[in-house]
N, C-alpha and C positions, 0 to 999 in steps of 0.2 A: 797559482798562488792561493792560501789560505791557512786557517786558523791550524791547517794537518799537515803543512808543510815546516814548521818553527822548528828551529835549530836541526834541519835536515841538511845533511849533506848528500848530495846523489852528484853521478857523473851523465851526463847530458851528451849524443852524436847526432851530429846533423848530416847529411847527405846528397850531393845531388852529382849524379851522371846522368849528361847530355848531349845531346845529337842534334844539329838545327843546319839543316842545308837547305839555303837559300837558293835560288834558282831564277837571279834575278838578271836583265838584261838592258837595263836602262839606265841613264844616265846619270841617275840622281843618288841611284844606291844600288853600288856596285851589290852582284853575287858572292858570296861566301860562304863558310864550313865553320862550326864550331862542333867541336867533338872532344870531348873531358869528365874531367871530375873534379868535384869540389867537395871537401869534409870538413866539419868543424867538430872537435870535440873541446868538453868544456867541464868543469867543476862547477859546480852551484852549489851556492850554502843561502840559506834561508834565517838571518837573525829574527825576523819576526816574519811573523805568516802571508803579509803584505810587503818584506821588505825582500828586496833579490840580489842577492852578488855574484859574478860569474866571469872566470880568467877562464883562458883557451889561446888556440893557435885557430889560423885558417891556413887551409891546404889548398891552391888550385894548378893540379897537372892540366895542360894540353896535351891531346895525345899527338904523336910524330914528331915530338920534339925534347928532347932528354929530361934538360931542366924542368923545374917547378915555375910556374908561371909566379905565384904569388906563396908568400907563407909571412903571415902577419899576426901579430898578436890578437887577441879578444879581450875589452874589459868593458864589464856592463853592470851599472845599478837601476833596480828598478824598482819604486816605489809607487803602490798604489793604495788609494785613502777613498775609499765609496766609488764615482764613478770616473776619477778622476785620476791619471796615470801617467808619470815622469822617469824619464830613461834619461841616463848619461851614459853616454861611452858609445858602445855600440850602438843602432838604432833598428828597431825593428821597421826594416825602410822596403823599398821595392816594391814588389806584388802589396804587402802590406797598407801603405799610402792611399792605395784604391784612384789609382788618376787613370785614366784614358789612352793610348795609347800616343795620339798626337801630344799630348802632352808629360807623356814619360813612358819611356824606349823599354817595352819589353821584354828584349835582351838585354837591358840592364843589370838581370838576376843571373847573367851568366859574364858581362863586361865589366858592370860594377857592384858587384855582390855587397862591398861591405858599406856602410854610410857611419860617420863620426861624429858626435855631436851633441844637438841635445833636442829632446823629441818631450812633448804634449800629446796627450789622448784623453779626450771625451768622451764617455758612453753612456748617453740614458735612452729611454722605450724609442724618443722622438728624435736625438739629435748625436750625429755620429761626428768626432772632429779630432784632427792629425796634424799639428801644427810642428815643424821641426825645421833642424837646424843640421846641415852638413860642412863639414871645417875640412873641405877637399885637399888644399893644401897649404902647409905653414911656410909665409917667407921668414928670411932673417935678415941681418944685417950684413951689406954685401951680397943679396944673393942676387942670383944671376937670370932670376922669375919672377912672375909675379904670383900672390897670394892669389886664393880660388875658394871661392864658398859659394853653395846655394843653398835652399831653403824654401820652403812651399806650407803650404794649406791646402788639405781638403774638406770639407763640411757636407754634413746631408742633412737635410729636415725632410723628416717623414710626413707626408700630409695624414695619410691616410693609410693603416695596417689591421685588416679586418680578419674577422675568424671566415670570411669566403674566398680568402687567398689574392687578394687585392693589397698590390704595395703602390704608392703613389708618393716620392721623392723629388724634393728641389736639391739637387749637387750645386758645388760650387769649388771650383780646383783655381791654383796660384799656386808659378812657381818663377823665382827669382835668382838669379846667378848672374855673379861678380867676379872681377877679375881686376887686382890694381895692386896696391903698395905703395909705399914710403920711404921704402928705408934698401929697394934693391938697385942694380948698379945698371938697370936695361931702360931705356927711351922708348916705352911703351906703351900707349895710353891705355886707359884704365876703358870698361865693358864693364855695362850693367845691361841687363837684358829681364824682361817682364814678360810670362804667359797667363791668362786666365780664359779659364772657359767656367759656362753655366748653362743650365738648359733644364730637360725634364726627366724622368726614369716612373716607368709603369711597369708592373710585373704583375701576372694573373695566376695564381699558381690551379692545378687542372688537377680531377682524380681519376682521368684517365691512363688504363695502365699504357698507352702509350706514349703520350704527353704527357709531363707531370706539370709543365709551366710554358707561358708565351711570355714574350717581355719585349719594349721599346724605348729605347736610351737616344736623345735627342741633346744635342751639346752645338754652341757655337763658340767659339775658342779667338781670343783676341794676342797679339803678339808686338811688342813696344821696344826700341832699341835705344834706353835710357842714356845712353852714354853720350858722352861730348863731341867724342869726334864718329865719324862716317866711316866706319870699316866696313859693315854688309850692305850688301846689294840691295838691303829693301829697311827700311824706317819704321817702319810698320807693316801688320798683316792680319788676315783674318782667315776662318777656317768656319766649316759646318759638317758637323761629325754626326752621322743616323746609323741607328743599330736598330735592328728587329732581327729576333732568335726564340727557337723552339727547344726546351730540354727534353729531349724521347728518350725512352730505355735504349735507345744503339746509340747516339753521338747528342752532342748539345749546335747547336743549328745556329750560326750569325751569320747575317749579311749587312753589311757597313757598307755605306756611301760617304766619299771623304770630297769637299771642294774647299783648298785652298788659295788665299790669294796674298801672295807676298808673308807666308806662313813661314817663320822661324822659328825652331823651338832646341833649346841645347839640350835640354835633356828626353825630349820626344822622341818619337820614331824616326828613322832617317827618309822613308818612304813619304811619310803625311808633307815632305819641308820642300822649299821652293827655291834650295841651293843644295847643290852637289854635294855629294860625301868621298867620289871618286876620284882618285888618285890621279886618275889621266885625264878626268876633267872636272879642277878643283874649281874653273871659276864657270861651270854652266850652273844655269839658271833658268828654272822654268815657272815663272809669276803666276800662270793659274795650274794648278793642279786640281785631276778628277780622278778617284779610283773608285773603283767595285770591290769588294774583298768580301768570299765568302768564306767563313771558319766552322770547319767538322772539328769538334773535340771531344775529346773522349778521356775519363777517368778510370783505371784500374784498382779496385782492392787489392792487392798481396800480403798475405801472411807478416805476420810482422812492423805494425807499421808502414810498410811501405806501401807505394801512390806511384803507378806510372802511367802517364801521360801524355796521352796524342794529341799532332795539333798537323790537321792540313789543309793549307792556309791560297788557296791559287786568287788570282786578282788580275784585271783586268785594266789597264790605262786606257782611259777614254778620249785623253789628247794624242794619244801618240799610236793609240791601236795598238798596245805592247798586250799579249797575256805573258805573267808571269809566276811562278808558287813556290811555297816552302812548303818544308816538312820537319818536324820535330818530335821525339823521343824523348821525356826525361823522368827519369827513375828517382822518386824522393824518399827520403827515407827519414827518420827521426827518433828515437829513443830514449830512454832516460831509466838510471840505475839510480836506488837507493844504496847507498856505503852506508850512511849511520848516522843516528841519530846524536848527534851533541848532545852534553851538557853545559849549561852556561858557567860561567867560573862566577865564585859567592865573594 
């Protein structure tokens, strides 16, 4: 967005083909495959250089299975005024948010691609902030479910960003999802549910051609079950989430230590939580959780926009003695075509 984009029309493709085989054997979150494709293309017209409108379709095939998984409309305005930046419709959500993993599910970008709603953004030198709003789904009258929204915060204040490659950051994540209604025909009590974590984040960036940066992300993460009546297994819970990682010219280096205790999170990872996500054992339950989790990732340049992606991901349970790992492939891709330049009608 800007003063060169006014009264531009261009056509906008988004892209992602993915591969995520999990390779898990524990009780809390079953093993699986995800392998597809997701496209979005989209028209954008720009009434002013700040101002953004944009209709589209989303496409999401699974592969081995005929049908289309999902094919949904796009509509998004996006307004921004200095550093300050307001989205209706679609929401630049997921990976974007910037939250943690125990507190918003990775796989997300491939389960729940799209977010509805309405979205806040912050940016100045010191303070980064992502306030938004997802409308998951609409009851009506008579209906036979109940309503579903979530909605979250994230914030950073920079302490310190120096010309010797020192970043020193206070995070601060919240994320809230509901579940109730008025007006549908089900005897359902109503779920509210509350996560937040806070902690530290250091980064040292290096000018050696092997290392370019070291970094240490420290997070304690709290978990509240707002609601009236007792449906989950635990009221509350807490979590303590450590990262230290090297970026080297061959892979980007994390190793995470995760200790949960009576840790729920709906829209977290399924791994980090202390209730089952398994089919065959929906009502196990493990109150303390301890994992190891070391991540090799790796970015590709390709021609053309496109970014592919490694991520292998193997992890260690320390209550249960389980090793287990994943591996992931995903090819992103992004483009955008000018069609022409408007003129405004007099």
């Amino acid at each position: 967005m800007g003063p060169a984009y006014e009264h531009q029309l261009r056509v906008e493709v988004q892209g992602l083909l993915f591969n995520k085989d999990n390779e898990y054997f524990n009780s809390i979150d079953p093993g699986l495959t995800y392998y597809g494709a997701q496209l979005a293309p989209r028209l954008v017209y720009y009434p002013a250089g700040n101002l953004r409108l944009e209709a589209g379709v989303f496409l999401w095939k699974n592969y081995g299975t005929t049908p289309l998984r999902q094919v949904r409309p796009l509509f998004t305005l996006k307004y921004r005024q200095g550093p300050h930046t307001l989205l209706f419709g679609n929401l630049e959500g997921n990976l974007h948010h910037g939250y943690i993993e125990p507190m918003f599910d990775f796989e997300r970008l491939i389960t729940n691609r799209l977010e509805e709603g309405t979205q806040y953004q912050l940016q100045t030198p010191r303070i980064t902030l992502d306030a938004w709003v997802n409308w998951v789904r609409q009851q009506y009258r008579f209906s036979n479910f109940q309503e579903e929204v979530a909605g979250g915060l994230t914030a950073e204040h920079r302490l310190l960003a120096d010309s010797a490659g020192w970043v020193v950051a206070l995070p601060f994540q919240f994320t809230g999802t509901h579940r109730g209604g008025q007006i549908d025909t089900i005897d359902t009590p109503l779920q509210t549910l509350f996560n937040v974590a806070t902690g530290l984040r250091l980064r040292r960036g290096l000018t050696s051609r092997l290392v370019s940066a070291v970094h240490f992300d420290g997070y304690v993460t709290y978990f509240n079950d707002y609601s009236f009546t007792e449906a989950l297994p635990f009221r509350s819970g807490t979590g303590l989430y450590l990262n230290a990682g090297a970026d080297t010219r061959f892979s980007n280096l994390q190793l995470a230590y995760w200790s949960g205790n009576g840790y729920i999170s709906p829209l977290g990872g399924r791994l980090y939580q202390s209730v089952s996500a398994s089919p065959v054992e929906p009502n196990y339950t493990e109150r303390q959780r301890q994992l190891l989790i070391l991540r090799v990732l790796r970015d590709y340049q390709l021609p053309g926009n496109v970014v592919l992606t490694t991520r292998f991901e193997p992890l260690y349970d320390l209550n249960n003695g389980l090793f287990d790992f994943s591996f992931a492939l995903y090819l992103n891709f992004n483009q955008s075509f000018l069609l022409s330049k408007l003129r405004p009608s007099r």
